[in-house]
C-alpha positions as CSV (number, residue, x, y, z in Angstrom):
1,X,31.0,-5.4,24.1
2,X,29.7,-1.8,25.3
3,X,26.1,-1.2,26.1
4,X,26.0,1.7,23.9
5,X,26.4,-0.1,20.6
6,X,26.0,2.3,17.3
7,X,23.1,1.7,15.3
8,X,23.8,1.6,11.8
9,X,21.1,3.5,9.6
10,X,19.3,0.6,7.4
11,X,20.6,0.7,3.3
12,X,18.8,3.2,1.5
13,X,15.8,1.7,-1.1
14,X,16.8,1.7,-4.6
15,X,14.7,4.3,-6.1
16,X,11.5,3.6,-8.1
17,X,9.5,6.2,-10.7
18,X,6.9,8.4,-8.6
19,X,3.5,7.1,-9.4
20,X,1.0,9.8,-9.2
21,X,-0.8,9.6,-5.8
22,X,-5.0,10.7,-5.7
23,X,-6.1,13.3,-3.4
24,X,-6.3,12.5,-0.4
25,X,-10.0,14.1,-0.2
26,X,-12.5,15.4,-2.5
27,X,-12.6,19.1,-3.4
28,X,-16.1,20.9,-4.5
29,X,-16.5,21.2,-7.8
30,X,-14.2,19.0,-8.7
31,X,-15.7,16.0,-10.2
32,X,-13.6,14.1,-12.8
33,X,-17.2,13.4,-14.5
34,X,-18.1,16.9,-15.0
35,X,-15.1,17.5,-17.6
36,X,-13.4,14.1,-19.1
37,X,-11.8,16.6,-21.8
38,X,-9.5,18.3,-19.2
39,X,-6.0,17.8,-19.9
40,X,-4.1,14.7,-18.6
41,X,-0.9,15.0,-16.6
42,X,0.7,16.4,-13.6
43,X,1.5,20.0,-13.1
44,X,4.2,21.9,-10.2
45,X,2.1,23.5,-7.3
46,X,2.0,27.5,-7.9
47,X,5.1,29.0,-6.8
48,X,2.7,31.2,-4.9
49,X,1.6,28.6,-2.0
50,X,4.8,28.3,0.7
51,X,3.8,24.9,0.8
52,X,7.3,24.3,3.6
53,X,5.7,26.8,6.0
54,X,1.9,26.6,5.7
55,X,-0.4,23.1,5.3
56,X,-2.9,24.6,3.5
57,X,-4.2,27.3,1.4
58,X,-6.4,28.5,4.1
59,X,-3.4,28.8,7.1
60,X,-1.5,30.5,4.6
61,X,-4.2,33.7,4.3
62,X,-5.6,33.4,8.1
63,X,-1.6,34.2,8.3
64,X,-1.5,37.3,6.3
65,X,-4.3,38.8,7.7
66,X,-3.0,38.4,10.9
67,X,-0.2,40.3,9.6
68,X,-2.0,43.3,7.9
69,X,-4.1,43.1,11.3
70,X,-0.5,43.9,13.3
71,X,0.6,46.7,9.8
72,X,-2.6,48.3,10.0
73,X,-3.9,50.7,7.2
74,X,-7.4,49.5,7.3
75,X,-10.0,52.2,5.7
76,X,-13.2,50.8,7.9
77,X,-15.3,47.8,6.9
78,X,-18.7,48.7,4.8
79,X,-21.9,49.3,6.7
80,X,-23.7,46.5,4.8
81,X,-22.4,42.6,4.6
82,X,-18.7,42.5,2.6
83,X,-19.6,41.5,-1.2
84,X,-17.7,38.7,-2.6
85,X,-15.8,39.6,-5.6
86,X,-16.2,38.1,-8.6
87,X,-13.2,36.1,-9.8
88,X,-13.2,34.8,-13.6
89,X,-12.9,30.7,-14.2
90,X,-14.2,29.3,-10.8
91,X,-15.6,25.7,-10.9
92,X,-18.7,25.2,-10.4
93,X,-19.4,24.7,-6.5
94,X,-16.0,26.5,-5.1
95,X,-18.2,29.6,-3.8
96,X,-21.1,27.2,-2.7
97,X,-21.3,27.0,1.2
98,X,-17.3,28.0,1.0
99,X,-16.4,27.9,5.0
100,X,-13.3,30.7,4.1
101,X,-15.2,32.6,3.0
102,X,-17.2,33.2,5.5
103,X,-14.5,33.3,7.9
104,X,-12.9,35.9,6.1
105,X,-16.0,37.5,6.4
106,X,-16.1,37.5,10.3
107,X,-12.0,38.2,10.2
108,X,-12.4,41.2,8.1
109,X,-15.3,42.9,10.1
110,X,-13.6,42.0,13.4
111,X,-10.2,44.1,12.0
112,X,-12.4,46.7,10.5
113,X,-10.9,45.8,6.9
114,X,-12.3,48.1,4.3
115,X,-14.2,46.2,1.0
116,X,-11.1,47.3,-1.4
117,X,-8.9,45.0,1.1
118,X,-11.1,42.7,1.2
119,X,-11.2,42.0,-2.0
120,X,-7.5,41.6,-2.7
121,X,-7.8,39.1,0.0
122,X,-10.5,36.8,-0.8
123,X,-9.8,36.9,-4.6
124,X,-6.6,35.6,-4.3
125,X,-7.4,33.0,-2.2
126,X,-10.3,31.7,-4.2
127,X,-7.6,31.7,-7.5
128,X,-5.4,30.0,-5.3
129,X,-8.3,27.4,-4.6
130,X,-9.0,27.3,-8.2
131,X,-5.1,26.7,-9.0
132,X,-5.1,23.8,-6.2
133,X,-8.6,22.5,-7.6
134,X,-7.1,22.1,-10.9
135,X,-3.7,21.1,-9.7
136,X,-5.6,17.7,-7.9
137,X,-8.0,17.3,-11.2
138,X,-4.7,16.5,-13.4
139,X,-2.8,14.9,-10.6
140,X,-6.4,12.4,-10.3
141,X,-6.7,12.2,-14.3
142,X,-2.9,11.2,-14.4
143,X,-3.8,8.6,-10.9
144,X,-6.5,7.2,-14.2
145,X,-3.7,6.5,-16.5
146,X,-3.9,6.8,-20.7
147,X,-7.5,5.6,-21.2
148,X,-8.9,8.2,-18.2
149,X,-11.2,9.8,-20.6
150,X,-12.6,6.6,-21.8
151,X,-13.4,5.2,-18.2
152,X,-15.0,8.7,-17.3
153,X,-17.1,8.4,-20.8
154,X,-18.1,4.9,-19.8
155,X,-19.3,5.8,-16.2
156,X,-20.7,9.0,-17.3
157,X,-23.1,7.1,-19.4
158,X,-24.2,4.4,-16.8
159,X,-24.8,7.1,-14.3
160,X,-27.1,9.1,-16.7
161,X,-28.6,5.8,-18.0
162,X,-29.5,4.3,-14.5
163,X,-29.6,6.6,-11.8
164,X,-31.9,9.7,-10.7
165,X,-31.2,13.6,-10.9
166,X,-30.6,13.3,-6.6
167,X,-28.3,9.9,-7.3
168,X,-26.8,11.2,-10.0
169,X,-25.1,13.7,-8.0
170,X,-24.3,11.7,-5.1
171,X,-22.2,9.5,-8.0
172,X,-20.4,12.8,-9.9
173,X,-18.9,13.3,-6.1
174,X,-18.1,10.1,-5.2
175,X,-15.9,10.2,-9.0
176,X,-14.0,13.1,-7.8
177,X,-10.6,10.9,-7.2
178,X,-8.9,8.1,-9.2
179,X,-10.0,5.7,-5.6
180,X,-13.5,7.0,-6.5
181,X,-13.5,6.1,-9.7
182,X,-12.3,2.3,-9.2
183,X,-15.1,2.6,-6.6
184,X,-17.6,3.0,-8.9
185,X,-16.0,0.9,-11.5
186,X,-16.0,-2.1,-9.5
187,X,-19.6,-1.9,-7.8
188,X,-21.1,-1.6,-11.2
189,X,-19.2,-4.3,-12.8
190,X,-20.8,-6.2,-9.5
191,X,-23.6,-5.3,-10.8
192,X,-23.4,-6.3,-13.8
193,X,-22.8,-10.0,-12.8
194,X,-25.3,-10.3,-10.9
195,X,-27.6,-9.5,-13.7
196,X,-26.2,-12.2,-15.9
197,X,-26.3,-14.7,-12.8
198,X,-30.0,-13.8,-12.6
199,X,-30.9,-13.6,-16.6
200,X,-28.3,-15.8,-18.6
201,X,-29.5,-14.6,-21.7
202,X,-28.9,-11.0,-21.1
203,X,-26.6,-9.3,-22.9
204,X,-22.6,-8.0,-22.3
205,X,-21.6,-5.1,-22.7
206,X,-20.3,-5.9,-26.4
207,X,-23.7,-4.9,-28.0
208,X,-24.7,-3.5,-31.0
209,X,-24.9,0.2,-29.5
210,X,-21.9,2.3,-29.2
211,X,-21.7,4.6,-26.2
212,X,-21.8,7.7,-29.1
213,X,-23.9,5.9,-30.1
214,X,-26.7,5.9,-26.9
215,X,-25.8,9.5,-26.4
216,X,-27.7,10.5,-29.8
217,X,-30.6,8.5,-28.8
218,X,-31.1,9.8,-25.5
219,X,-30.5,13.6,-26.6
220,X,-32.1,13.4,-29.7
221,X,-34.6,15.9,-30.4
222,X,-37.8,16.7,-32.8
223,X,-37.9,19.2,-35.2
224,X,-39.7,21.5,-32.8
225,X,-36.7,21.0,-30.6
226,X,-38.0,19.3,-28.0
227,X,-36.3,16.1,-26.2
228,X,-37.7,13.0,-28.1
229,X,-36.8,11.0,-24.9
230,X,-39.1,13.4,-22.5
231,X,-42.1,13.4,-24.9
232,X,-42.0,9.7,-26.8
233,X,-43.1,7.1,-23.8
234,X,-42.1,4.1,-26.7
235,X,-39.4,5.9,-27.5
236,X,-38.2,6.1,-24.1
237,X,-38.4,2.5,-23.3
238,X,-36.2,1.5,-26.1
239,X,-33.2,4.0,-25.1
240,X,-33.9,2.7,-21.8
241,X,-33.7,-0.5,-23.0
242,X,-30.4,0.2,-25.0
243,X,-28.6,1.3,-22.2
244,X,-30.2,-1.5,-20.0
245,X,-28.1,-4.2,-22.6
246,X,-24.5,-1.8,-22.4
247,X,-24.1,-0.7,-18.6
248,X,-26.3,-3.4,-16.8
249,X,-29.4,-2.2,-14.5
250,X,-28.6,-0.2,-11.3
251,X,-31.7,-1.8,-9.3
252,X,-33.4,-5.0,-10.5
């Protein structure tokens, strides 16, 4: 028998339906908490991304400015700092401490890019990073399955209910992919049993108290329109109380 034997290529897998895969990391702004009503489902990334030739959004301008560097055409860049244009529909936290921006920043002053330029180039790549953002929030609310907005609703209420303001936001970004969200699912359902292990006769989570329910209690307001919640201290302690038999404490 030769040395050089042919290697035969292994049978191809039989073909399963594409489950929707999470994010691979989380995106600012882009916390499944912050909207539960967005609409479910997958979507087709924008025709305008060359996702074959370019990884990212962000190789895919550094690219085209490197190419209107080698055109030319620049008018001259302003005397003051470049202003940032203002593009309709961000998310909340997608200009925040934005890295590109910045670089395109220093990119456009070292090529002596003039502001109408620059404009054309950083607001199409933050509607690009909007469409991606959005793109990912589906693609994570689809990851969730049929009852996503009920499992948001549900954790969305024990974060409010048990956590601080600073905590609070630690947990809306940590819930910013499906593998978050099972995170946070599971450490509070932990949590939850260890409460019953400590205090047997505490209560489930099939109380009297709806989570619609809790939500008028802690936003209700008097007729002078104030939170009752932030001026009632025995008011207070029985919505606290409330949400204490639903969700469970987070630190007992």
């Amino acid at each position: 028998m030769s040395e050089e034997q042919e290697v035969q290529a292994p049978a191809e897998a039989p073909q399963t339906e594409e489950v929707p895969k999470p994010a691979e990391e989380a995106i600012p702004g882009a916390s499944l908490l912050s909207d539960p009503e967005s609409e479910q489902g997958d979507k087709d990334i924008p025709e305008w991304f060359k996702q074959d030739k370019y990884k990212t959004v962000e190789d895919q301008a550094k690219a085209y400015i490197e190419l209107e560097k080698k055109v030319g055409g620049f008018k001259g860049a302003p005397e003051d700092d470049y202003s940032v244009p203002d593009v309709g529909g961000l998310d909340e936290g997608v200009l925040e401490d934005n890295a590109m921006v910045a670089w395109f920043k220093e990119a456009a002053r070292e090529s002596d890019m003039d502001q109408e330029t620059f404009n054309r180039f950083v607001s199409g790549y933050l509607s690009a990073e909007q469409q991606l953002i959005t793109f990912n929030r589906r693609h994570e609310m689809a990851a969730l399955g049929d009852n996503a907005k009920a499992r948001l609703t549900d954790l969305a209420d024990w974060g409010q209910g048990n956590l601080s303001e600073e905590q609070w936001e630690i947990f809306k970004g940590v819930a910013s992919t499906a593998v978050g969200v099972e995170l946070l699912e599971s450490m509070i359902g932990k949590t939850r049993e260890a409460k019953l292990a400590r205090d047997p006769q505490a209560r489930t989570m099939d109380g009297t108290d709806t989570s619609e329910e809790l939500r008028q209690m802690r936003y209700a307001k008097t007729e002078e329109g104030q939170l009752r919640i932030a001026i009632d201290p025995e008011y207070k302690r029985q919505v606290d109380a409330a949400y204490a038999r639903k969700y469970g404490e987070a630190m007992v």
